[in-house]
C-alpha positions as CSV (number, residue, x, y, z in Angstrom):
1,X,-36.0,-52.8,-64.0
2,X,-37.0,-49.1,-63.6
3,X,-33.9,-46.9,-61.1
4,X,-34.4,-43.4,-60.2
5,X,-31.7,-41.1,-59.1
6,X,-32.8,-38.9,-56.2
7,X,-31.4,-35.4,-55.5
8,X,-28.2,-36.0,-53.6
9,X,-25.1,-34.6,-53.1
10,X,-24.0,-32.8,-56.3
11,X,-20.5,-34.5,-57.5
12,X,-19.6,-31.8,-59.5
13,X,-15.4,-31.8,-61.4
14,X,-14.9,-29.9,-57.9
15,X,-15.5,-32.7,-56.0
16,X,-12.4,-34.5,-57.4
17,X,-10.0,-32.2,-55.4
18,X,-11.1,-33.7,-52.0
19,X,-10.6,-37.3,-52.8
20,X,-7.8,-38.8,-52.2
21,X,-4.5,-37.7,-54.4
22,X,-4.1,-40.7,-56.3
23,X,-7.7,-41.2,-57.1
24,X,-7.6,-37.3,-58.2
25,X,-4.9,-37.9,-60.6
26,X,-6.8,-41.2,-61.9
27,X,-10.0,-38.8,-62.6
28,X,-8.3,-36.2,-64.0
29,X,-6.6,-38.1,-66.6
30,X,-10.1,-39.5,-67.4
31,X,-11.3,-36.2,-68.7
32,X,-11.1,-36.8,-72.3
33,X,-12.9,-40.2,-71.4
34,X,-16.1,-41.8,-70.1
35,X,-18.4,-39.3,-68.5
36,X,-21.3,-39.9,-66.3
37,X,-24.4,-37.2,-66.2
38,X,-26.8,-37.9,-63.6
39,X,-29.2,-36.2,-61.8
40,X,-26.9,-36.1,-58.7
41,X,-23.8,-36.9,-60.2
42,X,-21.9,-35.5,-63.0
43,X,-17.9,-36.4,-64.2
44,X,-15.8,-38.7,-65.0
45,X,-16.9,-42.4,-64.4
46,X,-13.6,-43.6,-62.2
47,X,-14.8,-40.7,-59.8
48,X,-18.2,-42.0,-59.5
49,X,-16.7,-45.2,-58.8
50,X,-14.3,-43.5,-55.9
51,X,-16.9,-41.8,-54.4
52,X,-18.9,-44.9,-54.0
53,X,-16.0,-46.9,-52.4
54,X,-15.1,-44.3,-49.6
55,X,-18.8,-44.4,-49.2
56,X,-19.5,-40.9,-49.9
57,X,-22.2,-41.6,-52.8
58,X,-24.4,-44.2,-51.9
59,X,-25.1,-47.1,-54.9
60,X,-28.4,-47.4,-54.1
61,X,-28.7,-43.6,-55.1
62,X,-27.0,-44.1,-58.5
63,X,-29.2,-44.6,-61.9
64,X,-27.3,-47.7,-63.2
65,X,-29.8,-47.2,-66.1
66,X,-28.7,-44.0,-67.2
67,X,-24.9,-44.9,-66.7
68,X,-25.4,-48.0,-69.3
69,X,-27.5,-46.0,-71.4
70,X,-24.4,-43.0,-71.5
71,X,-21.8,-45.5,-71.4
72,X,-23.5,-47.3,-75.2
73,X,-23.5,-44.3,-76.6
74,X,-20.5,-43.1,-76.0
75,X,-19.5,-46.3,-77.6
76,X,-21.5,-45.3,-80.6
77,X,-19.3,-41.9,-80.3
78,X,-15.8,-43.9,-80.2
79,X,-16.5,-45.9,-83.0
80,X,-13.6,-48.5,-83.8
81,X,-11.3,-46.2,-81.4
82,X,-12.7,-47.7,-78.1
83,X,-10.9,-50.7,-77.1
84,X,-12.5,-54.1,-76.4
85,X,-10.4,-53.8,-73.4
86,X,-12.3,-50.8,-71.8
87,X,-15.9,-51.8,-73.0
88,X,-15.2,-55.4,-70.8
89,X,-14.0,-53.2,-68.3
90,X,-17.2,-51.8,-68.2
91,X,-19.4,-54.6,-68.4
92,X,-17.4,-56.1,-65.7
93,X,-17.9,-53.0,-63.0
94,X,-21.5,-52.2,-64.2
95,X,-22.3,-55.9,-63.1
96,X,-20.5,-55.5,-59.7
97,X,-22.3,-52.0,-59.5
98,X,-25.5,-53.8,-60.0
99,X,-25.4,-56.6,-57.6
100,X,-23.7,-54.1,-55.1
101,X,-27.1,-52.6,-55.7
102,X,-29.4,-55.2,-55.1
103,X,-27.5,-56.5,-52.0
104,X,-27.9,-53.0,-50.6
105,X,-31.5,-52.9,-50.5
106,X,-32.4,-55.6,-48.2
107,X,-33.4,-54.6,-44.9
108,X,-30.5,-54.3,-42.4
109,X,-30.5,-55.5,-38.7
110,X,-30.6,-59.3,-37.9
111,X,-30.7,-61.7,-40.5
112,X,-31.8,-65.0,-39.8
113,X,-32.9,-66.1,-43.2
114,X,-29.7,-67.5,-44.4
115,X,-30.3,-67.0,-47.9
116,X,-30.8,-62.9,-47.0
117,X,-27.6,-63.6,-45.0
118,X,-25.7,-65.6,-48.1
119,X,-27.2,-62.2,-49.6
120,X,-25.6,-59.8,-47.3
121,X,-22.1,-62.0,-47.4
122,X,-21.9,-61.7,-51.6
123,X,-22.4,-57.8,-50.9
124,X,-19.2,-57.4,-49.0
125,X,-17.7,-59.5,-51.7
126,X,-18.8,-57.2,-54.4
127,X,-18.4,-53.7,-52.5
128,X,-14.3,-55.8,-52.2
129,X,-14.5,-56.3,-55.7
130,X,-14.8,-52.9,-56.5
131,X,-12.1,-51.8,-53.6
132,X,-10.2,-54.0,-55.8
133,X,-10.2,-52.5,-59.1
134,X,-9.9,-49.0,-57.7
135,X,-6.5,-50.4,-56.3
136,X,-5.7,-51.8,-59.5
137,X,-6.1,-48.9,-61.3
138,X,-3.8,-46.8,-58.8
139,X,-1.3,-49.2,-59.3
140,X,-2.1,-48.9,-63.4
141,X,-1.3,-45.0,-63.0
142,X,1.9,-45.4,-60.9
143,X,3.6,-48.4,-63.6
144,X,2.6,-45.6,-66.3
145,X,4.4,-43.0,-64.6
146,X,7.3,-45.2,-63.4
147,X,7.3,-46.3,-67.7
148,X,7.1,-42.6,-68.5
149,X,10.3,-42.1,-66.0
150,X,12.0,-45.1,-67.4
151,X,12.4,-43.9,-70.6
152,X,14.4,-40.7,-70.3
153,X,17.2,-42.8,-69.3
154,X,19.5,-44.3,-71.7
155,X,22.2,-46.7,-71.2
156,X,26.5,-46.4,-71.8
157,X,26.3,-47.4,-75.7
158,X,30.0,-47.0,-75.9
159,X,32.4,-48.8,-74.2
160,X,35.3,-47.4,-71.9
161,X,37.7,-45.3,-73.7
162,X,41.2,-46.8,-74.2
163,X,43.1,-44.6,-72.1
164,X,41.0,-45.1,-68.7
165,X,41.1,-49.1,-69.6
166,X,45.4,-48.7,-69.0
167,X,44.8,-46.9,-65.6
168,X,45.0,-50.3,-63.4
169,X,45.6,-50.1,-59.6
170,X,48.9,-51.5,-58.4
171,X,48.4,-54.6,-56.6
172,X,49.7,-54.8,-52.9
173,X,49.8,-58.5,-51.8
174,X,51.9,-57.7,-48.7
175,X,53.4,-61.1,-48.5
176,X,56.5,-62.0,-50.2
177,X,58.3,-65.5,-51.6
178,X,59.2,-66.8,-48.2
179,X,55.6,-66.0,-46.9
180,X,54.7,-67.8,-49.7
181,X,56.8,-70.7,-48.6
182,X,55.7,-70.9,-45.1
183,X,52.0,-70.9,-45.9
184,X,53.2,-74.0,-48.4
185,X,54.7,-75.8,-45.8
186,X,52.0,-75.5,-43.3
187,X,49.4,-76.7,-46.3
188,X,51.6,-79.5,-47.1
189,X,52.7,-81.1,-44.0
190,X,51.1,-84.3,-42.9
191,X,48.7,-83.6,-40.0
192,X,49.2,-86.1,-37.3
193,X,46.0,-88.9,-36.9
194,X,43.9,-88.1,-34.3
195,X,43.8,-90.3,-31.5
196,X,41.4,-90.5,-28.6
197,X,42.4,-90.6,-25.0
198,X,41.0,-92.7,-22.6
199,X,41.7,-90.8,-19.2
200,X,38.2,-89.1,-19.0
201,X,36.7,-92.8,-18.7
202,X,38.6,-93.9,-15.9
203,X,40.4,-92.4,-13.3
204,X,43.7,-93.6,-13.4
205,X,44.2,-93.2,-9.3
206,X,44.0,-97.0,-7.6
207,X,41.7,-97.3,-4.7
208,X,41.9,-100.1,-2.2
209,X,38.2,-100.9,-0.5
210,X,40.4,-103.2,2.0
211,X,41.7,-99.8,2.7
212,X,39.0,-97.6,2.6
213,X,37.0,-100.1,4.8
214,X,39.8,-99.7,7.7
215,X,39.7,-96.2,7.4
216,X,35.7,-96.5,7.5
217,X,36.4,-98.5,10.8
218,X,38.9,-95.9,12.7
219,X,36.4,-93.3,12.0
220,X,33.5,-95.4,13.5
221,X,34.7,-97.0,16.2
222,X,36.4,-93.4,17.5
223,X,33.0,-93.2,18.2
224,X,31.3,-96.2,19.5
225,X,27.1,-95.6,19.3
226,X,26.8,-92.3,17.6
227,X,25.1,-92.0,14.0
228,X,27.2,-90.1,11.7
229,X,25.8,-89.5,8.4
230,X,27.8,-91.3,4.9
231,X,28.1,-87.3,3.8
232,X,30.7,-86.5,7.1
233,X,32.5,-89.6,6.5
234,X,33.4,-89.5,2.7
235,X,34.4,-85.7,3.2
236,X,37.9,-86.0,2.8
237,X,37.9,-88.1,-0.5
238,X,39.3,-86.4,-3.4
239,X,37.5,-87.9,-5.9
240,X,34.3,-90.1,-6.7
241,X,36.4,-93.6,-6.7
242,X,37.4,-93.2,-3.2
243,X,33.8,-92.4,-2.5
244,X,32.5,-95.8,-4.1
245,X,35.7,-97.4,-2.0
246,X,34.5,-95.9,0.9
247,X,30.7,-97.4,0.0
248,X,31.9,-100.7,-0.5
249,X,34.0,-101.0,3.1
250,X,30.9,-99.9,4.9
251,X,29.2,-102.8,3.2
252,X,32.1,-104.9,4.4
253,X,32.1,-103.8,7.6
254,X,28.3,-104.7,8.0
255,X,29.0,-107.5,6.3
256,X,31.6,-108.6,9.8
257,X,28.6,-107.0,11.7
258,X,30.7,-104.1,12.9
259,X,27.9,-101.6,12.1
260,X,24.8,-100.8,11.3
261,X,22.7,-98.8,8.9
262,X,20.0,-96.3,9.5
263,X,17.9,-94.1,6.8
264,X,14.8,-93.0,8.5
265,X,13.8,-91.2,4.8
266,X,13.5,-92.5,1.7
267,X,16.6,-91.5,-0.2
268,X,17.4,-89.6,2.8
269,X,20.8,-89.5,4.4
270,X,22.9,-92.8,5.3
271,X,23.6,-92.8,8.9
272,X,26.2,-95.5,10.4
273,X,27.3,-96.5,13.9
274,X,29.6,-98.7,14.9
275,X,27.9,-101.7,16.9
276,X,31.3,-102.4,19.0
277,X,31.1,-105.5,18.8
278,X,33.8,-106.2,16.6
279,X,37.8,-105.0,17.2
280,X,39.3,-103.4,14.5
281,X,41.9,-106.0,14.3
282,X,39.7,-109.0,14.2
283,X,38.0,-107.7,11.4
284,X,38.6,-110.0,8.1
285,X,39.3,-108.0,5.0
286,X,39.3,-111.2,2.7
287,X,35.9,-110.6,0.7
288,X,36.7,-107.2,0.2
289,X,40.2,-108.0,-1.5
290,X,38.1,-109.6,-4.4
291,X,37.2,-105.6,-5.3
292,X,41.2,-105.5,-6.1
């Protein structure tokens, strides 16, 4: 494979001081480290890899040649003192560098091949790939420092001297023997059982329908032929029994044909009227004493 580095921008150690502040302090303690000499790039290798994240040197541009060529003989250089860890490292990002590579050169616009699309997919994968380990080495660089800071602090080896382990605070309860005794008491008295009342399931207030059914009838036949509406004539009940009371002497009452029922709407309003036919008097209240 044959790369050739064109004449770009120059990424000279001046460079550095416009990236961003953590990736400046990454590259400048990679002085003493891995340095890159290209025809349009020359420092440290970590800036050549933040320069091509924040897009600013383009991969395609970049002799991945020459950079594997430098980076084995700077190998040679180390010697037992390079790590396995960093020589991974390298193999690692040098692959990522190279696919990014490859996946860059294919023609941009619409793709409707879908392996040049499957192509153009794995690029974004690698180009996040390399956003990654740029974050992972910020985060490196910050645990170093916060390790750094750690360790100019030192714990209390002693304990607390003898005198300041006397000085205790006087304790206020602020409640004396016969508080004491009343919160006792109140703890220790029997609680009464709990019982359940019955009044909320039935009023306790006796209606008589016999009753209600007369009182139906006096409104009525007060006045003979005019419809008034159930609503005007349960008014004055006090509560919902006398209003069932009151439902159950109309029924009566049309029962002994005394009046009639009229609801021109469905679940409209009940109108009555009292037929006439009937005196109050002669009226028979026997069925509705069997509601009693």
């Amino acid at each position: 494979m044959t790369e050739t580095g064109t004449a770009g921008v120059e990424a000279s150690d001046a460079e550095a001081k416009e990236v961003e502040a953590p990736d400046a302090a990454a590259a400048e303690t990679d002085q003493q480290g891995f340095r890159v000499k290209l025809a349009n790039f020359e420092g440290p290798f970590d800036l050549l890899l933040n320069l091509i994240s924040q897009h600013r040197l383009d991969v395609t541009e970049v002799a991945l040649h020459a950079v594997t060529d430098e980076f084995i003989a700077y190998t040679r250089e180390m010697g037992a003192e390079l790590g396995l860890e960093q020589t991974t490292e390298f193999l690692v990002i040098a692959a990522t560098l190279l696919d990014l590579k490859a996946a860059r050169l294919l023609p941009t616009g619409e793709v409707d091949d879908p392996e040049d699309l499957a192509l153009l997919e794995a690029r974004d994968l690698l180009f996040a790939r390399l956003l990654q380990y740029r974050a992972y080495k910020q985060v490196a660089a910050l645990f170093g420092e916060l390790e750094a800071a750690a360790l100019q602090r030192y714990p209390r080896a002693v304990s607390l001297e003898q005198r300041f382990t006397a000085l205790l605070p006087e304790v206020t309860l602020g409640v004396d023997a016969n508080g004491f005794a009343e919160v006792a008491v109140a703890a220790l008295t029997p609680r009464p059982v709990p019982t359940v009342g019955l009044d909320h399931l039935h009023d306790m207030h006796n209606v008589s329908v016999p009753g209600q059914a007369r009182r139906m009838a006096t409104l009525l036949s007060a006045q003979p032929g005019v419809w008034l509406t159930f609503r005007d004539l349960v008014a004055d009940c006090v509560n919902g029994l006398e209003v069932v009371g009151s439902f159950l002497g109309l029924l009566e009452l049309f029962r002994e044909r005394a009046v009639v029922f009229e609801q021109p709407e469905a679940l409209g309003e009940l109108q009555v009227s009292w037929t006439g036919e009937r005196e109050t008097d002669d009226l028979s209240m026997e069925k509705a004493e069997d509601y009693e």
